[in-house]
C-alpha positions in Angstrom: 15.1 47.4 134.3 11.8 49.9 133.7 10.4 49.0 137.4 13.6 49.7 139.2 13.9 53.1 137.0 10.1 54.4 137.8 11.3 53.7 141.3 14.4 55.7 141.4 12.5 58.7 139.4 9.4 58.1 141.9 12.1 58.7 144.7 13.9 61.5 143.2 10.5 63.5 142.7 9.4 62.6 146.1 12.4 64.0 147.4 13.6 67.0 144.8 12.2 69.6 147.0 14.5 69.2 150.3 17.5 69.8 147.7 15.8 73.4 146.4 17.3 74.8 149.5 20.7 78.0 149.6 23.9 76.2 151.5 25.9 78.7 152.8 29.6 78.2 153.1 29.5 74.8 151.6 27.4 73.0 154.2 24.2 71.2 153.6 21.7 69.3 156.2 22.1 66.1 157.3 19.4 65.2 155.7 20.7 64.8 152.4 23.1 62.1 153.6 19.8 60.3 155.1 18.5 60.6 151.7 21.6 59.3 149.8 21.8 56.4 152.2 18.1 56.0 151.2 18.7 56.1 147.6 22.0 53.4 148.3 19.8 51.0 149.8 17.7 51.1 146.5 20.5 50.0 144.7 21.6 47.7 146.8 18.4 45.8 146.8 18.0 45.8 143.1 21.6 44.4 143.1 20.1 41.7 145.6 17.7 41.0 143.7 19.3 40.6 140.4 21.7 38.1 141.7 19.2 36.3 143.9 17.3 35.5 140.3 20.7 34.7 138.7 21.3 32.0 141.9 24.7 33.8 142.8 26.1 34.5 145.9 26.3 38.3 146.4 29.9 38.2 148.6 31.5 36.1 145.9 30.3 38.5 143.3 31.7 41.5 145.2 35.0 39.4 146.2 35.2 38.6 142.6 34.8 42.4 141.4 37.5 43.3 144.2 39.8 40.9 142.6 39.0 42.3 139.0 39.6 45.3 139.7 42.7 45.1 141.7 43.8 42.8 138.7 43.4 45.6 136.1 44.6 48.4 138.6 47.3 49.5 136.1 46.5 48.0 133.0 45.4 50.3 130.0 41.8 50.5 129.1 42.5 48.5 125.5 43.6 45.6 127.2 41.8 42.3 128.3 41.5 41.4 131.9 43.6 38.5 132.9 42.5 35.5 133.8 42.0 36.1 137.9 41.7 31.9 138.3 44.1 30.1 135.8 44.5 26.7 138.1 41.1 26.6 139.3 39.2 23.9 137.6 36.4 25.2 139.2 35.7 28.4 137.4 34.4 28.3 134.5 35.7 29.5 131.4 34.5 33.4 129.8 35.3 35.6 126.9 38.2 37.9 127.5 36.5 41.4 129.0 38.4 44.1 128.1 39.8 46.5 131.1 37.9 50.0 129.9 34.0 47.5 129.4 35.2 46.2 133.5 36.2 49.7 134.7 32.6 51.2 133.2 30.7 48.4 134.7 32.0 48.8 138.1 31.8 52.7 137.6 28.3 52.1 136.6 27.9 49.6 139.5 29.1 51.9 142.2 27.9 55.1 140.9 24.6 55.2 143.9 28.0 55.0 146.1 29.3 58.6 145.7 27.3 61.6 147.4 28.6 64.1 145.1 26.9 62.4 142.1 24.0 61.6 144.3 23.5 65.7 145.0 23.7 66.3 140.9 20.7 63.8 140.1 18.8 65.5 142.6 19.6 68.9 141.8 18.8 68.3 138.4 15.3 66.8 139.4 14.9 70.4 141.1 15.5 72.5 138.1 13.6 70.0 136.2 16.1 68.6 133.8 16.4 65.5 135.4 17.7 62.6 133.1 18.2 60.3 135.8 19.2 57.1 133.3 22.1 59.5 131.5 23.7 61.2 134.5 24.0 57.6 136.4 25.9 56.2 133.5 27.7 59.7 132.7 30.5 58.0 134.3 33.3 60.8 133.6 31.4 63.4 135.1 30.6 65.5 132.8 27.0 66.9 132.5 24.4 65.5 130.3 23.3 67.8 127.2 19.6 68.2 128.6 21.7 69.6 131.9 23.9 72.1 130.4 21.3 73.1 127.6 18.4 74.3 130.4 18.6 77.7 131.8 16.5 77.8 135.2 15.7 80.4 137.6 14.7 80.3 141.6 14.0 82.5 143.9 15.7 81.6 147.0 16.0 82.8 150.7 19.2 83.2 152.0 20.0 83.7 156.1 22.8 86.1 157.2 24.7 83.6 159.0 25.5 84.4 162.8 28.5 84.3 164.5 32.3 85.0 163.4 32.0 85.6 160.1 30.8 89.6 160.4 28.2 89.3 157.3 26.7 93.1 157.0 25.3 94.7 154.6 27.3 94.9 151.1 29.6 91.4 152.2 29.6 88.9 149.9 28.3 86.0 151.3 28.9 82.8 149.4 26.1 80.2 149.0 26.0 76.7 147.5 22.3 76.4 145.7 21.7 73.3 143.4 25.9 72.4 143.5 26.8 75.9 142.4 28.6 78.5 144.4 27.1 81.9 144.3 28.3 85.1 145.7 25.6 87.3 146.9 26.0 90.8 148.1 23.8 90.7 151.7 21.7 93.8 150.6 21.5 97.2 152.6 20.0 97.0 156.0 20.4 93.4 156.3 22.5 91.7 158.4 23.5 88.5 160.6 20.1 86.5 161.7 18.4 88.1 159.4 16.8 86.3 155.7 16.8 88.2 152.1 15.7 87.2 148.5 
């Protein structure tokens, strides 16, 4: 739906910035996982909302999911989801749906779910590439074309960690900056505490 979309992209560009940020050694700020829960509860309310105006009952649309899924668990994609209810006069009747259309829906349903996904939408916004529609429904993980096709530059500030790890001058320190691990030599004269370029 266009509204829900300007509101994802409105929240992505609000928050883009606090993801421009060097992670050394693989960490990253709380913060993020505030935002993603954020960005979760968007998609949860549209999902609300869609099945409020459709007059269905959100548990029995997630049970009924759960049972999909776990009924195509080790089926091949080409074949057609079997009939979860077959003596319940109750339900009513569909078109077969074939296990690889159920497996993308669900991937495409769940997708605000996973953090690591969550991080590439907004590091894409940050190097200005975002193509927030593609990447949620690039459900193998690979990149979209607009995301491997656009070279980007930042200058960045890095901090000599502290502690254990002995960083001095001409260590390679390794840093995590927009979900790709650099190694950067911590220049002359620089060392633990201190902050380079």
């Amino acid at each position: 739906e266009g509204v829900f979309q300007e509101e994802i992209n409105a929240f992505v560009k609000m928050h883009a910035y606090e993801f421009a940020i060097a992670c050394p050694d693989g960490s990253y700020p709380l913060s993020w996982q505030e935002r993603h829960l954020e960005y979760k509860e968007l998609f949860d309310q549209q999902l609300e909302a869609i099945l409020w105006f459709q007059d269905s009952d959100k548990t029995q649309f997630l049970s009924l999911c759960s049972s999909m899924h776990q009924a195509c668990e080790h089926l091949p994609d080409d074949a057609l989801l079997p009939d979860i209810w077959p003596e319940d006069p109750q339900q009513v009747a569909c078109e077969p749906v074939s296990v690889a259309a159920f497996r993308s829906f669900l991937s495409t349903l769940t997708a605000s779910e996973d953090f690591e996904r969550f991080l590439q939408v907004m590091f894409a916004a940050v190097r200005g590439t975002l193509r927030a529609t593609v990447l949620l429904s690039a459900c193998d993980g690979t990149p979209a074309p607009s995301e491997m096709a656009t070279p980007y530059t930042h200058e960045i500030e890095v901090r000599v960690p502290e502690g254990c790890a002995g960083y001095t001058s001409g260590s390679l320190l390794p840093v995590d900056f927009l979900g790709v691990r650099h190694k950067l030599s911590v220049p002359e004269g620089y060392g633990p505490g201190m902050t380079f370029k």
